[in-house]
Gaussian input, Z-matrix of N, CA and C with variables (Angstrom, degrees):
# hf/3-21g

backbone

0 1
 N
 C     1     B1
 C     2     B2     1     A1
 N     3     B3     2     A2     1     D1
 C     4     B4     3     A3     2     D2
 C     5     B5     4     A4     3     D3
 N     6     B6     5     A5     4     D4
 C     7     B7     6     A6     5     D5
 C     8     B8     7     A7     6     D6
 N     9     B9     8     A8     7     D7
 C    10    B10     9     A9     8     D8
 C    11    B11    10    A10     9     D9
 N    12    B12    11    A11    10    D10
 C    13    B13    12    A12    11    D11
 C    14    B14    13    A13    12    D12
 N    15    B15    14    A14    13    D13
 C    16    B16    15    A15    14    D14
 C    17    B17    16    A16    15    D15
 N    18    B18    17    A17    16    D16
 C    19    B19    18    A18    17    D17
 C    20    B20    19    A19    18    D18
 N    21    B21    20    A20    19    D19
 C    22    B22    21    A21    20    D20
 C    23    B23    22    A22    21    D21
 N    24    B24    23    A23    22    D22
 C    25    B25    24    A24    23    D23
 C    26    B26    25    A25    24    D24
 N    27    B27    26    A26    25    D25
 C    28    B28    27    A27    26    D26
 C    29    B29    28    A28    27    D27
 N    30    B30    29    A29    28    D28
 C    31    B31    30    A30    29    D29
 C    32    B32    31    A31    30    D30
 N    33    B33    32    A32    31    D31
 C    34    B34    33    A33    32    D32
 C    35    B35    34    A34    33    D33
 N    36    B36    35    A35    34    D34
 C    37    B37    36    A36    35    D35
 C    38    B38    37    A37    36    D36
 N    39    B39    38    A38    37    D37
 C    40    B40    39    A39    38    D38
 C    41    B41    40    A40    39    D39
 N    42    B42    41    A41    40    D40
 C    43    B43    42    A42    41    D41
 C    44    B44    43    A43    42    D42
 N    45    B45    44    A44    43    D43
 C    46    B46    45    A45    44    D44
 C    47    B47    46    A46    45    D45
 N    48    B48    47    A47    46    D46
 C    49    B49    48    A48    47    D47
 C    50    B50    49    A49    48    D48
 N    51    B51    50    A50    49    D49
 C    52    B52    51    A51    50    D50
 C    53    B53    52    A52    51    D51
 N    54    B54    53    A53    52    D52
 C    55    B55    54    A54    53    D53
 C    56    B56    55    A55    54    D54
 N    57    B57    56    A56    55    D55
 C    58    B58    57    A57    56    D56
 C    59    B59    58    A58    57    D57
 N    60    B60    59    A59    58    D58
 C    61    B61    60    A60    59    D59
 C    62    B62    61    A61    60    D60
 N    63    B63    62    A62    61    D61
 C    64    B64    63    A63    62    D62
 C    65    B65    64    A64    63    D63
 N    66    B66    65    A65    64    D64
 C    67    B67    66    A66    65    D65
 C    68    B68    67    A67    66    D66
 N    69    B69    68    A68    67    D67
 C    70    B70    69    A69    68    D68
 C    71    B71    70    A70    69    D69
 N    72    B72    71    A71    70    D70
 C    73    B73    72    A72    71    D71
 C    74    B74    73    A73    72    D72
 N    75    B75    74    A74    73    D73
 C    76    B76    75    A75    74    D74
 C    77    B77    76    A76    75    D75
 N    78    B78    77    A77    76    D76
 C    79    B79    78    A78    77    D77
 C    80    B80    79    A79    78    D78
 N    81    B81    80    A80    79    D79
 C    82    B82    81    A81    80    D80
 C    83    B83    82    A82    81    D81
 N    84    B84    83    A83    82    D82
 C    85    B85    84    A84    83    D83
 C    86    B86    85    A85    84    D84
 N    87    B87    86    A86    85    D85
 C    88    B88    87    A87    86    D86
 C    89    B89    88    A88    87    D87
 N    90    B90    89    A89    88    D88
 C    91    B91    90    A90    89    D89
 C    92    B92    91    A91    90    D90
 N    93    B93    92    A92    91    D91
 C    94    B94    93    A93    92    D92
 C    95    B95    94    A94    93    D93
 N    96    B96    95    A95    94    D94
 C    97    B97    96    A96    95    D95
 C    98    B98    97    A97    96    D96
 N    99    B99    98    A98    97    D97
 C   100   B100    99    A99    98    D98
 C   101   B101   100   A100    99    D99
 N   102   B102   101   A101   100   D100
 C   103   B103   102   A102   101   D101
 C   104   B104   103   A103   102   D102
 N   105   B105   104   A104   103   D103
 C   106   B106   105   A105   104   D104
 C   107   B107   106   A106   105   D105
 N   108   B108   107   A107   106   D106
 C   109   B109   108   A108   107   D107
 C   110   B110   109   A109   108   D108
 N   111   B111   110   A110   109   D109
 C   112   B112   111   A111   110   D110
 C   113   B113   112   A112   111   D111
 N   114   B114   113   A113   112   D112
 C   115   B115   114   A114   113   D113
 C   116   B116   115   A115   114   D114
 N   117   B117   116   A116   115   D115
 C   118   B118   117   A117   116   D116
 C   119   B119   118   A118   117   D117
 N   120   B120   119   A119   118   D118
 C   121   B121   120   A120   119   D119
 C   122   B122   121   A121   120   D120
 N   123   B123   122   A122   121   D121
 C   124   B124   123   A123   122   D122
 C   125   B125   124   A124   123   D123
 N   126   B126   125   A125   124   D124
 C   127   B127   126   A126   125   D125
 C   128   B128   127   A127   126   D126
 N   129   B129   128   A128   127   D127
 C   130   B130   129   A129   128   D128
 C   131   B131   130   A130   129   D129
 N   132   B132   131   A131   130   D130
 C   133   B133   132   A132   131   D131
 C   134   B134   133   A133   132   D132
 N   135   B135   134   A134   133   D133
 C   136   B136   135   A135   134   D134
 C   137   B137   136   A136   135   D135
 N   138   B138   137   A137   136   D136
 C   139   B139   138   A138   137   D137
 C   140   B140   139   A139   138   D138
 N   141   B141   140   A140   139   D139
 C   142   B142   141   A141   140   D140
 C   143   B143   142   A142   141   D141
 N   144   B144   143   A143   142   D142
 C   145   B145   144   A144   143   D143
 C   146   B146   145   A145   144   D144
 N   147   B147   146   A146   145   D145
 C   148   B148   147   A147   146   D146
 C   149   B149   148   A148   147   D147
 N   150   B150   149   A149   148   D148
 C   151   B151   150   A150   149   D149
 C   152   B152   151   A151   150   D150
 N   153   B153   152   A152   151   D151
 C   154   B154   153   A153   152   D152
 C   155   B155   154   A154   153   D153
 N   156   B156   155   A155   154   D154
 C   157   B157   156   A156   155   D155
 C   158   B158   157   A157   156   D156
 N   159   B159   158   A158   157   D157
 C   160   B160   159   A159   158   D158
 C   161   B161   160   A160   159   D159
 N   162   B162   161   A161   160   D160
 C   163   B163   162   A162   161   D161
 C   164   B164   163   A163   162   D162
 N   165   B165   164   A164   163   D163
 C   166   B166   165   A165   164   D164
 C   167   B167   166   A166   165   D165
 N   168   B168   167   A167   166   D166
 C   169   B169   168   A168   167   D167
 C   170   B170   169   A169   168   D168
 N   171   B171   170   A170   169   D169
 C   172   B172   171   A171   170   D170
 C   173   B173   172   A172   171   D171
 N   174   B174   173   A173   172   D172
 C   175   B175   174   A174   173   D173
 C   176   B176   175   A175   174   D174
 N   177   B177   176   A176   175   D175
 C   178   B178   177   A177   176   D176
 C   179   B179   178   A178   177   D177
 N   180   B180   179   A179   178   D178
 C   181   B181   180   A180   179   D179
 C   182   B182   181   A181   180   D180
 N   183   B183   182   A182   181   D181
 C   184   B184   183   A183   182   D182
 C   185   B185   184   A184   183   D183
 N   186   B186   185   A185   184   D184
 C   187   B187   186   A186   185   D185
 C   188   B188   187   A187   186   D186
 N   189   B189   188   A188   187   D187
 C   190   B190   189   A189   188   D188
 C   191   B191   190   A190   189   D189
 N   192   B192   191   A191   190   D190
 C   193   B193   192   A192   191   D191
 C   194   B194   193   A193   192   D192
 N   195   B195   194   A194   193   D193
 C   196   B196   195   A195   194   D194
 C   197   B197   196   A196   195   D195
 N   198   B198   197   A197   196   D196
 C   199   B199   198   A198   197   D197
 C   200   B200   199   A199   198   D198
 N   201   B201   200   A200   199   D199
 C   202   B202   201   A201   200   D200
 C   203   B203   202   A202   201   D201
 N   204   B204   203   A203   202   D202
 C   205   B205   204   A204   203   D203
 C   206   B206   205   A205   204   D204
 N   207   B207   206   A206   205   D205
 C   208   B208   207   A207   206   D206
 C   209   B209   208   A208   207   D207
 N   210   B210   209   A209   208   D208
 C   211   B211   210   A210   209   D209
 C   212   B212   211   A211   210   D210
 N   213   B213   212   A212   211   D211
 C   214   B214   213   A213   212   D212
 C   215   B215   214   A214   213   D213
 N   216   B216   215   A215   214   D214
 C   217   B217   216   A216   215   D215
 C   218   B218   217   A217   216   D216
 N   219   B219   218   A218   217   D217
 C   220   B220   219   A219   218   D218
 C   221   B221   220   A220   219   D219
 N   222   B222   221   A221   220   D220
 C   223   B223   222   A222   221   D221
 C   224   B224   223   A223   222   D222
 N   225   B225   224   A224   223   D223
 C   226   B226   225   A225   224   D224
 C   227   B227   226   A226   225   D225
 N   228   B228   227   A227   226   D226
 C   229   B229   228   A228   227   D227
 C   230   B230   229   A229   228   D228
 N   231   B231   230   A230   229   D229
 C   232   B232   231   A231   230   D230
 C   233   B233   232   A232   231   D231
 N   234   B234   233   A233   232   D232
 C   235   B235   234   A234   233   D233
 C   236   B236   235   A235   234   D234
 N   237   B237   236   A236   235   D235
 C   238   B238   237   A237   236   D236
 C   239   B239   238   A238   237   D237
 N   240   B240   239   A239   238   D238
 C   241   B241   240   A240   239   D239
 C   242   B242   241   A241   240   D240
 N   243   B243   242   A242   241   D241
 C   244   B244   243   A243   242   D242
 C   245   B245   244   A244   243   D243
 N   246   B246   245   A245   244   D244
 C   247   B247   246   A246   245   D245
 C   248   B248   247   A247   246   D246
 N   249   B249   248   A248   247   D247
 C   250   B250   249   A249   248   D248
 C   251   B251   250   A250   249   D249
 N   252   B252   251   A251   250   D250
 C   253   B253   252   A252   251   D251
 C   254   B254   253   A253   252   D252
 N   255   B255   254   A254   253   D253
 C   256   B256   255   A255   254   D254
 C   257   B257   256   A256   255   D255
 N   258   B258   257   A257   256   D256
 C   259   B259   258   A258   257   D257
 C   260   B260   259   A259   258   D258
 N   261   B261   260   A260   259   D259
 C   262   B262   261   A261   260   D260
 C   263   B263   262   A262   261   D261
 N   264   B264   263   A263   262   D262
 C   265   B265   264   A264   263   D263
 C   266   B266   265   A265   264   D264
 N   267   B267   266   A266   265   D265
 C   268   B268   267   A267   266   D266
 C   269   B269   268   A268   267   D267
 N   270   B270   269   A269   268   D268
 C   271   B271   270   A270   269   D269
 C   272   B272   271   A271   270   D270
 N   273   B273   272   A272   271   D271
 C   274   B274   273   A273   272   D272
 C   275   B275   274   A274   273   D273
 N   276   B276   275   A275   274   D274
 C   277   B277   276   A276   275   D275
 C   278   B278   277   A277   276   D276
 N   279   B279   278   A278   277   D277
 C   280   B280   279   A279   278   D278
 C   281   B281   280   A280   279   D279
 N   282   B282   281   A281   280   D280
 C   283   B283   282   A282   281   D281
 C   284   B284   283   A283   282   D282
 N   285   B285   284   A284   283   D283
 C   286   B286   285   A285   284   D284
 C   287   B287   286   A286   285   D285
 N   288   B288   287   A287   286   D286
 C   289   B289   288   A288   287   D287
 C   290   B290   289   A289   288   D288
 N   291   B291   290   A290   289   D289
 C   292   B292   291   A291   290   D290
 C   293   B293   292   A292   291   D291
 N   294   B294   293   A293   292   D292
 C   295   B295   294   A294   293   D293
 C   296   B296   295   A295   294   D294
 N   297   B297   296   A296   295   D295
 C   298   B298   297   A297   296   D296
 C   299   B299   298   A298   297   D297
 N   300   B300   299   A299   298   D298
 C   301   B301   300   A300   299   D299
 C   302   B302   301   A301   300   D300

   B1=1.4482
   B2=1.5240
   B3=1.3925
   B4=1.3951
   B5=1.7636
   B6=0.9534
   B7=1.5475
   B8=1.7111
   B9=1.4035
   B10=1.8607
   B11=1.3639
   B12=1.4657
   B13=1.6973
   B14=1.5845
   B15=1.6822
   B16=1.0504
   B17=1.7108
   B18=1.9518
   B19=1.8278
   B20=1.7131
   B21=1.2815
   B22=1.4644
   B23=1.7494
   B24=1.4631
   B25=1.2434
   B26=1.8707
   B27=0.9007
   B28=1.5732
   B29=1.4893
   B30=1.5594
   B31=1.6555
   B32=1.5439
   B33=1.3020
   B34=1.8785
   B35=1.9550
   B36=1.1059
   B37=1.6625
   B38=1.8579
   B39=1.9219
   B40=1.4112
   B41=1.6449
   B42=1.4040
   B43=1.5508
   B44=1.7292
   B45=1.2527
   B46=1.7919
   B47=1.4790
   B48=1.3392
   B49=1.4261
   B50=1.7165
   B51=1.4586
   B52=1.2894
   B53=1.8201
   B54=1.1204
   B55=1.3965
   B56=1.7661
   B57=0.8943
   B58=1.5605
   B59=1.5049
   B60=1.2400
   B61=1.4877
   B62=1.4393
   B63=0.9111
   B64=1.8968
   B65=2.1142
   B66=1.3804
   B67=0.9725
   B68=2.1633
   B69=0.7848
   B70=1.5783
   B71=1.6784
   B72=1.9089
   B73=1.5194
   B74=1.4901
   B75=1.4198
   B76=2.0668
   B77=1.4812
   B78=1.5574
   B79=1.3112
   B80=2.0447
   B81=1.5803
   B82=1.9649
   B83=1.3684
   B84=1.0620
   B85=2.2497
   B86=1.6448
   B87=1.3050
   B88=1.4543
   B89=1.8784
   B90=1.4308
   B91=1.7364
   B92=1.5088
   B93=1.1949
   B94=1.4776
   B95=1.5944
   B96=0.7359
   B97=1.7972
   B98=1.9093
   B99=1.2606
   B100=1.1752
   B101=1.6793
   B102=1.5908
   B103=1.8544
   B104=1.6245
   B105=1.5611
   B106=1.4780
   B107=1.6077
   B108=1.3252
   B109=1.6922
   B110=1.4162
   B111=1.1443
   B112=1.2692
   B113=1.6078
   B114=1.4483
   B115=1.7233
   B116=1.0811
   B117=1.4564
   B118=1.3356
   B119=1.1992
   B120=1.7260
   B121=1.5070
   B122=1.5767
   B123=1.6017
   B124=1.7160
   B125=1.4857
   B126=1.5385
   B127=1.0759
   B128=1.5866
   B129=1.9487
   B130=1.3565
   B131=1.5663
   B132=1.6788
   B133=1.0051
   B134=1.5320
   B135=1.7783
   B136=1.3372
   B137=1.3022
   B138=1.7215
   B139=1.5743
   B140=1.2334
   B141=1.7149
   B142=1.1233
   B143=1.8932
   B144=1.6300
   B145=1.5724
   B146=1.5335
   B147=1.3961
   B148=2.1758
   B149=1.8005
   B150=1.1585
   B151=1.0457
   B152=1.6999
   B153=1.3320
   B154=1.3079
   B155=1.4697
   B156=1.1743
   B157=1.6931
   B158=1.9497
   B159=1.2326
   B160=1.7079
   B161=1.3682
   B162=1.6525
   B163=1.6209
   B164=1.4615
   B165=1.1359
   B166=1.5611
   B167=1.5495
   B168=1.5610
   B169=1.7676
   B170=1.5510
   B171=1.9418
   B172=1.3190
   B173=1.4459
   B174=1.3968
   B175=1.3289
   B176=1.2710
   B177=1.3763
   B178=1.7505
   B179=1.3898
   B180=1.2158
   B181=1.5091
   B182=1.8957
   B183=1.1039
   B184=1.1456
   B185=1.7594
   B186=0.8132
   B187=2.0353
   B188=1.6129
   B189=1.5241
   B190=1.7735
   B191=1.3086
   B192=1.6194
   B193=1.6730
   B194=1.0502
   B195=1.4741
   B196=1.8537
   B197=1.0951
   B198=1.0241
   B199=1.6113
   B200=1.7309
   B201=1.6853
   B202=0.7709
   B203=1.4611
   B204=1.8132
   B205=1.1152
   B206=1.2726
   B207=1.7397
   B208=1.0175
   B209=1.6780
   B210=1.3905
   B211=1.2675
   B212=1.7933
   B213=1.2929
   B214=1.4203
   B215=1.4934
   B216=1.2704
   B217=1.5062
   B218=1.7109
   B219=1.2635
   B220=1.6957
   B221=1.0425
   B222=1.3882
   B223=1.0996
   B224=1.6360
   B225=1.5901
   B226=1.5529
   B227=2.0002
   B228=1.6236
   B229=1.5943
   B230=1.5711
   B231=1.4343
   B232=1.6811
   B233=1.3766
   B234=1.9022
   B235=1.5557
   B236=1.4938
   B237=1.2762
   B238=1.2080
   B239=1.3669
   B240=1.7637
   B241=1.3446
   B242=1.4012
   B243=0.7285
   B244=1.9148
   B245=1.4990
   B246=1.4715
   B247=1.3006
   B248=1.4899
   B249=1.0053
   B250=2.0254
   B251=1.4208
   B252=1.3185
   B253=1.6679
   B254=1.2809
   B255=1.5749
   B256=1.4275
   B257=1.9524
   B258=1.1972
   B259=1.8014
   B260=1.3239
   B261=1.5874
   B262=1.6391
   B263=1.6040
   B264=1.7121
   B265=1.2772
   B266=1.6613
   B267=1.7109
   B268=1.1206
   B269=1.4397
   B270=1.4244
   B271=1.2036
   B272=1.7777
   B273=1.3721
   B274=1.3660
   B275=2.0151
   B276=1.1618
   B277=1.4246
   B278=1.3497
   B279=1.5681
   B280=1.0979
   B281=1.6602
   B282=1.4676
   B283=1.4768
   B284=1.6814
   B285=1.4409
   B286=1.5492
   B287=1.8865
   B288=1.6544
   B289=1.7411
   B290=1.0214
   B291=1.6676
   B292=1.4012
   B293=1.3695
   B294=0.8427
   B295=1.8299
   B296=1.4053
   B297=0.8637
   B298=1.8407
   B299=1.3525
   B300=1.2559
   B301=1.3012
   B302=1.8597
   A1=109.26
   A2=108.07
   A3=105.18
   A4=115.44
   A5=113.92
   A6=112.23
   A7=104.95
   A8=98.68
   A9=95.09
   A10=111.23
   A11=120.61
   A12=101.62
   A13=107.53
   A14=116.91
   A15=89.96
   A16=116.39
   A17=95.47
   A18=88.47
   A19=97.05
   A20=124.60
   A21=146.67
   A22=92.31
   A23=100.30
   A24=106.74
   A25=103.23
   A26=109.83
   A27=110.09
   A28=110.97
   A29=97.26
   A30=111.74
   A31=125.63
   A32=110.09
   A33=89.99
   A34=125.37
   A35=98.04
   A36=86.16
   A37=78.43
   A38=85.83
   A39=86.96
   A40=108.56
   A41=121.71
   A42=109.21
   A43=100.31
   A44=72.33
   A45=93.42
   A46=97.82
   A47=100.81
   A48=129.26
   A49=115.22
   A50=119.92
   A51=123.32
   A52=102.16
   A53=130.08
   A54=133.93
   A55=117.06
   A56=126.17
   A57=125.07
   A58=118.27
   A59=123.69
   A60=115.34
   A61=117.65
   A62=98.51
   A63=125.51
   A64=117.70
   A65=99.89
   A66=93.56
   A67=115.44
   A68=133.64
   A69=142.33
   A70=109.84
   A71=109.05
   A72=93.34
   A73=110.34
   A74=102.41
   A75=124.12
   A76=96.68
   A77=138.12
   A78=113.31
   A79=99.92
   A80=84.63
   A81=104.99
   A82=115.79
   A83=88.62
   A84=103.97
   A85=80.66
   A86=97.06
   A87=115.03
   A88=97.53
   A89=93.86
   A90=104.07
   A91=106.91
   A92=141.56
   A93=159.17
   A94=102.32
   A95=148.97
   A96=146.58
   A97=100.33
   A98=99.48
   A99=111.42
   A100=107.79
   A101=96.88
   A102=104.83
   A103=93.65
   A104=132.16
   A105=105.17
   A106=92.24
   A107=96.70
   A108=130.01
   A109=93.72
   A110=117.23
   A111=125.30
   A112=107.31
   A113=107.31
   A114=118.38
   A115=111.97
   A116=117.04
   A117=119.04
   A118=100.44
   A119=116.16
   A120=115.15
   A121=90.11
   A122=91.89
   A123=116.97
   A124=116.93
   A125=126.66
   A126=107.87
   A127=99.76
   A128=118.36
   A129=92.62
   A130=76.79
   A131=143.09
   A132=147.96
   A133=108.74
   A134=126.56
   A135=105.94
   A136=124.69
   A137=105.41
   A138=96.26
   A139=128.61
   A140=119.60
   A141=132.87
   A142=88.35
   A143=130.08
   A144=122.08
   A145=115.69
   A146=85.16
   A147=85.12
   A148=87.13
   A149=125.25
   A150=119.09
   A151=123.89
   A152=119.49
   A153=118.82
   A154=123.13
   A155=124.63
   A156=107.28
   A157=75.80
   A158=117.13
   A159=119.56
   A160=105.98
   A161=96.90
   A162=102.40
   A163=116.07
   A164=104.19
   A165=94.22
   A166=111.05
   A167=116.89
   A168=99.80
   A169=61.57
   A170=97.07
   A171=119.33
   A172=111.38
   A173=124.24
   A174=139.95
   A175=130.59
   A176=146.10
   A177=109.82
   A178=104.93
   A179=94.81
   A180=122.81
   A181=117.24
   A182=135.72
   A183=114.70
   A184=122.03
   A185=113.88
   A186=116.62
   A187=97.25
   A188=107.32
   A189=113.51
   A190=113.54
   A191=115.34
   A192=110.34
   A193=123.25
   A194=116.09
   A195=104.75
   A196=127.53
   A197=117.73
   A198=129.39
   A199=84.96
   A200=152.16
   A201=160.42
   A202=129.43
   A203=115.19
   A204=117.27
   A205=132.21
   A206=103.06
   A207=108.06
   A208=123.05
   A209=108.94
   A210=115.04
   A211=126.20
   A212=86.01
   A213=95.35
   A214=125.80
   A215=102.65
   A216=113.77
   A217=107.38
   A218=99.28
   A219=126.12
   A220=135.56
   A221=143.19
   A222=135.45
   A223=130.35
   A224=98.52
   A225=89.37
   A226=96.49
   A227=100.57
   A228=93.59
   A229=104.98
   A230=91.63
   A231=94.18
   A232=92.76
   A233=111.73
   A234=92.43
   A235=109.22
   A236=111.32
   A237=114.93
   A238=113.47
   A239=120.03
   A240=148.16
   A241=101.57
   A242=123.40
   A243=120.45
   A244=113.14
   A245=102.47
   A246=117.02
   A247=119.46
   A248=100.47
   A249=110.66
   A250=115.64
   A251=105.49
   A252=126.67
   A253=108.64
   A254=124.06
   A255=150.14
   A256=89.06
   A257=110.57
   A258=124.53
   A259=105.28
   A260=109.32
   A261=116.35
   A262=102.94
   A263=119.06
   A264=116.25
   A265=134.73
   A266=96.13
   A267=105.50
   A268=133.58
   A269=106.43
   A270=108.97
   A271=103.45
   A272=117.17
   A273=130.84
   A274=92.78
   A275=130.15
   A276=148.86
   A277=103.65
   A278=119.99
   A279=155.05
   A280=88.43
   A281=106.56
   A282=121.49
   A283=110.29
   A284=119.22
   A285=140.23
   A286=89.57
   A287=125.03
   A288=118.27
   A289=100.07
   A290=127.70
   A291=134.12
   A292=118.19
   A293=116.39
   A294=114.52
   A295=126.25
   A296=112.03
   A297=137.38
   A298=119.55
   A299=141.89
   A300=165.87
   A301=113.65
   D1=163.67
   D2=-178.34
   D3=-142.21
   D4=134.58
   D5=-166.39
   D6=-73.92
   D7=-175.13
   D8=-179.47
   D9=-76.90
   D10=6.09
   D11=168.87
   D12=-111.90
   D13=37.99
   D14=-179.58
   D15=115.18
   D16=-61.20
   D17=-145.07
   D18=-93.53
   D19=161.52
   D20=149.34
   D21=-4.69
   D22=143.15
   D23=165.41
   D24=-170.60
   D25=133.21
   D26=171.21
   D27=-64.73
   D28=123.42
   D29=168.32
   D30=-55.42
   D31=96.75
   D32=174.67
   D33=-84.07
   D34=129.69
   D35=-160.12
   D36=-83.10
   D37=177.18
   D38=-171.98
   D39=-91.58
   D40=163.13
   D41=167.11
   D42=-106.56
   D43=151.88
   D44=-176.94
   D45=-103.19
   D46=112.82
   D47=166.93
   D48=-56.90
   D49=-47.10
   D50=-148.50
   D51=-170.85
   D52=144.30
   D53=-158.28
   D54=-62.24
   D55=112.95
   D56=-179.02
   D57=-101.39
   D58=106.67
   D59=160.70
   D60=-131.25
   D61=137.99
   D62=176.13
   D63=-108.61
   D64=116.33
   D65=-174.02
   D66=-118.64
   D67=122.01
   D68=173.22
   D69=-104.81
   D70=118.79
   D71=174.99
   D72=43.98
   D73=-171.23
   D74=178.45
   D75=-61.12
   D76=35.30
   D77=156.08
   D78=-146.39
   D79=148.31
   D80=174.38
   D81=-138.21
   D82=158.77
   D83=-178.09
   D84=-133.49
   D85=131.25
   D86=163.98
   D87=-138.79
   D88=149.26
   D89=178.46
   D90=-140.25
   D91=137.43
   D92=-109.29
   D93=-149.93
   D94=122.78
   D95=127.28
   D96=-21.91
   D97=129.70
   D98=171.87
   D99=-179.94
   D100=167.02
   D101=-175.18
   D102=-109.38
   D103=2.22
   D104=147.47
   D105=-148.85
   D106=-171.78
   D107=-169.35
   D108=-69.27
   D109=138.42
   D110=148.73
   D111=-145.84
   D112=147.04
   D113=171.27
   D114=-107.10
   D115=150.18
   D116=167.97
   D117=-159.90
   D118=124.08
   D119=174.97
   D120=-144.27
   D121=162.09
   D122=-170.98
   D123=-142.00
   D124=130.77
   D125=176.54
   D126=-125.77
   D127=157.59
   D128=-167.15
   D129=-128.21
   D130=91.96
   D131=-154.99
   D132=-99.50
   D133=74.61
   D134=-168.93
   D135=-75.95
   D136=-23.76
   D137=167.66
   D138=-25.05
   D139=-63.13
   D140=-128.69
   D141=-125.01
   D142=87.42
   D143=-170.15
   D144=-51.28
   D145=-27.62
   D146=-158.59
   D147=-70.04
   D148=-42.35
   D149=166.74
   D150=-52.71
   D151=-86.08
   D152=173.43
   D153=55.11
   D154=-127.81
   D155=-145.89
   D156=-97.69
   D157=162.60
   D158=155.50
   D159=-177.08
   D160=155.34
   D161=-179.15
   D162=-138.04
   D163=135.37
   D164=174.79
   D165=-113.40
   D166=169.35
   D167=-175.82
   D168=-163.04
   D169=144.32
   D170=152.97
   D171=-110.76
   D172=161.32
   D173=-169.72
   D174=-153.27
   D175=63.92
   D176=12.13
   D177=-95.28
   D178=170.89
   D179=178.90
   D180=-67.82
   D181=101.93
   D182=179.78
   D183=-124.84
   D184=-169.86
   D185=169.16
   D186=-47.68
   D187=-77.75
   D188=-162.23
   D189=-62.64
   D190=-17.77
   D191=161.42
   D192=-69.31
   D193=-60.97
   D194=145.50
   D195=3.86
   D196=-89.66
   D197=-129.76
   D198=-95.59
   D199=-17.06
   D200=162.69
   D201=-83.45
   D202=-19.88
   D203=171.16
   D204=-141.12
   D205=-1.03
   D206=161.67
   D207=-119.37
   D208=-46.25
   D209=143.82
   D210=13.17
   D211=-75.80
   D212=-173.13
   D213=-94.06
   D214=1.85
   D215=177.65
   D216=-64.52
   D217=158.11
   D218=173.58
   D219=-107.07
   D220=150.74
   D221=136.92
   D222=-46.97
   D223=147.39
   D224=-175.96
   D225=-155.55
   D226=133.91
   D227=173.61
   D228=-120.44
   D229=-150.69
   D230=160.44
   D231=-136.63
   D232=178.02
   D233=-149.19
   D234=-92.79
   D235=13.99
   D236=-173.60
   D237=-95.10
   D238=18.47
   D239=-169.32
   D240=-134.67
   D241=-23.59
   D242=173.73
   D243=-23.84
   D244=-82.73
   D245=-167.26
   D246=-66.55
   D247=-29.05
   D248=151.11
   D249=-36.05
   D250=-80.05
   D251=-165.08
   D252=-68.83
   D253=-25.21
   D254=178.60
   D255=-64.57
   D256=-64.70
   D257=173.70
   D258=-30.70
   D259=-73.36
   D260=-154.91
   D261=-94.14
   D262=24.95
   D263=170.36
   D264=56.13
   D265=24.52
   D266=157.74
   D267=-100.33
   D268=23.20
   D269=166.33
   D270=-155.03
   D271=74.53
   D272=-151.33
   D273=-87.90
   D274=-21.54
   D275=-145.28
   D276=-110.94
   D277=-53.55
   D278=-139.99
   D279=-72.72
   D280=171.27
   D281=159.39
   D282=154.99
   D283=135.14
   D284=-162.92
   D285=-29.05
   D286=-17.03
   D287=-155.91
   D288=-92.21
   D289=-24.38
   D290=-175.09
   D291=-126.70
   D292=1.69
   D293=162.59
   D294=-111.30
   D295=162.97
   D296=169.77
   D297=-79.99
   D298=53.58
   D299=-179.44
   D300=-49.14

């Protein structure tokens, strides 16, 4: 991270005092009181079966899990979502020549 002049500065994440969830339509972020990181995300994709319900959970959360499992993750639709996500610039790179649709 970097402060407003520029230089290096250590990131402080925030602590969660007390339970937070926010919900929009079929999707929520909830965040927990706790003394470490933990992830947990789920997708329940019925369009698409091979996809379908899945969950992942890390335990604990660290730097080298990062940068190894989340890091490098992607976006992914079906193609009848393209031109949507193409809209709200989540797929600014993307196009039917280089993806897996």
């Amino acid at each position: 991270a970097t402060d407003e002049n520029g230089d290096s500065c250590e990131k402080m994440a925030p602590f969660v005092e007390e339970p937070v969830h926010v919900r929009r339509n079929d999707s929520f972020v909830a965040a927990f009181p706790s003394t470490e990181i933990h992830f947990t995300c789920g997708i329940n994709f019925r369009k698409v079966p091979p996809i379908g319900c899945q969950w992942f959970f890390s335990h604990p959360f660290n730097r080298s899990f990062y940068a190894t499992e989340i890091a490098s993750s992607r976006t992914f639709c079906v193609y009848e979502e393209v031109e949507q996500m193409r809209d709200m610039g989540l797929i600014k790179g993307g196009s039917l020549e280089n993806a897996i649709v």
